[in-house]
C-alpha positions as CSV (number, residue, x, y, z in Angstrom):
1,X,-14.2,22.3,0.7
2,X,-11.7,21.4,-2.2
3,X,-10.7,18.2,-0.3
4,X,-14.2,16.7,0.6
5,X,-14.6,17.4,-3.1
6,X,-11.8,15.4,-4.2
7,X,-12.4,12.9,-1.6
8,X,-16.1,12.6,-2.7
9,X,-14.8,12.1,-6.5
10,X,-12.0,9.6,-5.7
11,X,-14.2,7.2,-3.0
12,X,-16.9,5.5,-4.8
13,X,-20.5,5.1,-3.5
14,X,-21.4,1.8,-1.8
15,X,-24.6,0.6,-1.8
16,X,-25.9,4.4,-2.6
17,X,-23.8,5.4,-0.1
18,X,-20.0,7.1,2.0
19,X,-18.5,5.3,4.5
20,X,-17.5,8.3,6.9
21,X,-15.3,8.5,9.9
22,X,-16.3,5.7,13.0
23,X,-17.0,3.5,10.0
24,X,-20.6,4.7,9.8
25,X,-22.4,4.4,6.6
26,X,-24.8,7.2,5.1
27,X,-26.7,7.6,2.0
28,X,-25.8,9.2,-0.7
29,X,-22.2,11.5,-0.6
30,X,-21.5,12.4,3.0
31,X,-18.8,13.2,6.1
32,X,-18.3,13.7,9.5
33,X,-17.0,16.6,11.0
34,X,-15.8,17.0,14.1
35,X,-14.7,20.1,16.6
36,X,-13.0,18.7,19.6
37,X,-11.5,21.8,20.1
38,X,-15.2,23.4,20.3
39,X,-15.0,22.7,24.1
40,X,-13.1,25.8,25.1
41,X,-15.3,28.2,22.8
42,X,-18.7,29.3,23.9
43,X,-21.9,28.5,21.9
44,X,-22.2,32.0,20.3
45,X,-18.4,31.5,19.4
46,X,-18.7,28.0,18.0
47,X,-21.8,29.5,15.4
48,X,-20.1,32.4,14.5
49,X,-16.6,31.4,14.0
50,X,-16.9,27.5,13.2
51,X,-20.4,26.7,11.9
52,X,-20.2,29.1,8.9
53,X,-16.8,27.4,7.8
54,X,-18.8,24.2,8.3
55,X,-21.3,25.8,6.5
56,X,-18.9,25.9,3.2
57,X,-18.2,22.3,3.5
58,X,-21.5,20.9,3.6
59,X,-22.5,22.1,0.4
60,X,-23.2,19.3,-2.0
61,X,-23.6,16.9,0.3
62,X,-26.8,14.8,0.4
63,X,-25.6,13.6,4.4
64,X,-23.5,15.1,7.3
65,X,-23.0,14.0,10.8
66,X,-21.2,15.9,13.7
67,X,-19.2,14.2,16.4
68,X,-19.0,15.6,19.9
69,X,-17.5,14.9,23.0
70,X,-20.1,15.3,25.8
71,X,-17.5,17.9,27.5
72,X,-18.5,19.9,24.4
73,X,-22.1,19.4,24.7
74,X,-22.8,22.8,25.2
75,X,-21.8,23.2,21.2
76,X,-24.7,20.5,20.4
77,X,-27.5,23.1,20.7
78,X,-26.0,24.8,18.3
79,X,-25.0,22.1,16.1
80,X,-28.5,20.6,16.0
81,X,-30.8,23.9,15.1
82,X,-28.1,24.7,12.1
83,X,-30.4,22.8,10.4
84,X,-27.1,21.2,8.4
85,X,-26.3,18.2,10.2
86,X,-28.5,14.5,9.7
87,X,-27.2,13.7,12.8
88,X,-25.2,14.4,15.9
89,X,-23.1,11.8,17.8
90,X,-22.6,12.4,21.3
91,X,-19.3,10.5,22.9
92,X,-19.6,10.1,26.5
93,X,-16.9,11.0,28.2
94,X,-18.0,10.3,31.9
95,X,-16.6,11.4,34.3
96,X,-14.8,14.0,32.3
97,X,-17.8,15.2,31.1
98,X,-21.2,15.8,32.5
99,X,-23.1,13.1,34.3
100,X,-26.0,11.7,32.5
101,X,-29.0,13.8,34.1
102,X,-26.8,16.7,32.9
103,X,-26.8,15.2,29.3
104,X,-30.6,14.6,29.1
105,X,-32.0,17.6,27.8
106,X,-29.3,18.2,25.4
107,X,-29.7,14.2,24.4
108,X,-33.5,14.9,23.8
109,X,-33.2,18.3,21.7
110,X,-30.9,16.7,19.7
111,X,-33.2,14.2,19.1
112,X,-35.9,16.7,18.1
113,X,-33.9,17.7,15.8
114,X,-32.6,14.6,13.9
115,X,-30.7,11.5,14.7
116,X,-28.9,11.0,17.5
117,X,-25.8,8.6,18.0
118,X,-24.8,7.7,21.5
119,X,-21.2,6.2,21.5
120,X,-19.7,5.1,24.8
121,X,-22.7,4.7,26.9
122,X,-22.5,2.0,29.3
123,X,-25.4,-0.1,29.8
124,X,-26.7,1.7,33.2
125,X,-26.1,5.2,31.7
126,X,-28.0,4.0,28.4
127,X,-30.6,2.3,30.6
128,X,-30.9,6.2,32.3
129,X,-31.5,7.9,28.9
130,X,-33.7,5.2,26.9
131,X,-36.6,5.2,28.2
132,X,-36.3,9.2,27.7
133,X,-35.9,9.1,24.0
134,X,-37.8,7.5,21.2
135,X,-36.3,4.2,19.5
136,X,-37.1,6.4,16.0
137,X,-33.3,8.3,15.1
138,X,-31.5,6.8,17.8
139,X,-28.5,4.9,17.0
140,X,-26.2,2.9,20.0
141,X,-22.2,2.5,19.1
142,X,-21.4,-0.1,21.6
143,X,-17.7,-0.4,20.4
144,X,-17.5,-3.7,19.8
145,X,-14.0,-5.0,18.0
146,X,-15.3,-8.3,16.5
147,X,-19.2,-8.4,16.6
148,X,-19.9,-11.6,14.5
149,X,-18.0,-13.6,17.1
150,X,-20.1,-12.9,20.8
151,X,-17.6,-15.5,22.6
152,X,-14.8,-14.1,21.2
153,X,-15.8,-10.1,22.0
154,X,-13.1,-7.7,22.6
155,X,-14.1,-4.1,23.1
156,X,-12.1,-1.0,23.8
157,X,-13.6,0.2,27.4
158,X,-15.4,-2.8,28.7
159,X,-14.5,-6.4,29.4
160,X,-15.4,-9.4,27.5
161,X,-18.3,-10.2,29.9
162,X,-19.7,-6.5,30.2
163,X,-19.6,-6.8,26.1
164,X,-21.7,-10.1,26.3
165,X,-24.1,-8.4,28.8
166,X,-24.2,-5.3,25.8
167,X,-25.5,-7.6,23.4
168,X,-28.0,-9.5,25.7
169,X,-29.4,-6.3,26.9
170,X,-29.5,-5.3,22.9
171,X,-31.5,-8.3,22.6
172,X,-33.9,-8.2,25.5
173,X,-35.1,-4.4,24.0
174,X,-35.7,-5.8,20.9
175,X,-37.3,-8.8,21.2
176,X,-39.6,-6.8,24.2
């Protein structure tokens, strides 16, 4: 708790707001926490043994997020009815982790619950979940190195071309 103190007083606000980790922004002073190791605990374990730590860090903070791998998803639950986090991301880590029907439920509870951030969907997987989920606190991390540039995309799992067919999909759902 000391050191998201001390990083809170050292890192001014930009534009009202924290940079946390993934280079999100939030309002106000806010983190990200993360549990990767979460996956080999049960639920009941994660809340009694994790969450109340978490608990201690999150006071003070006007904005907290929690990153997940989906191989962890059974922790989201959890996570999301704490009633502490803003939002949960959910990193898919297909095939490692569960298949998309599997995430569904879990995806739309989240949802109920507060913002949800999908990170390393491809388009067919996020073209499974989207029409399941409301537009309203859903955010889409395409991983995109260099987004101002679309002829000069580089991304870290997909090729240039499957980037380009990211942002003209993108396009398509907002302009329809």
């Amino acid at each position: 708790r000391e050191l998201v103190r001390k990083k809170l007083q050292t890192v001014p606000l930009y534009g009202g707001g924290t940079a946390t980790s993934w280079a999100y922004w939030v309002p106000g002073k806010g983190i990200a926490l993360q549990e990767d190791f979460g996956q080999m605990v049960s639920p009941v374990q994660f809340r009694e043994m994790i969450l109340s730590y978490d608990r201690q860090l999150a006071q003070g903070l006007d904005c907290l997020w929690f990153h997940v791998h989906s191989g962890g998803i059974h922790m989201a639950p959890e996570i999301a009815s704490s009633g502490m986090f803003d939002a949960v991301q959910i990193t898919n880590d297909y095939p490692a982790g569960p298949s998309i029907d599997e995430m569904l439920p879990t995806l739309q509870t989240i949802q109920q619950r507060g913002c949800l951030i999908l990170r390393k969907f491809t388009l067919d997987q996020l073209d499974r979940v989207i029409g399941h989920l409301s537009p309203q606190g859903l955010a889409i991390d395409i991983q995109c190195y260099d987004s101002h540039a679309t002829d000069d995309i580089q991304t870290t799992f997909m090729s240039r071309r499957q980037a380009q067919e990211v942002i003209r999909w993108a396009e398509e759902r907002l302009a329809g």
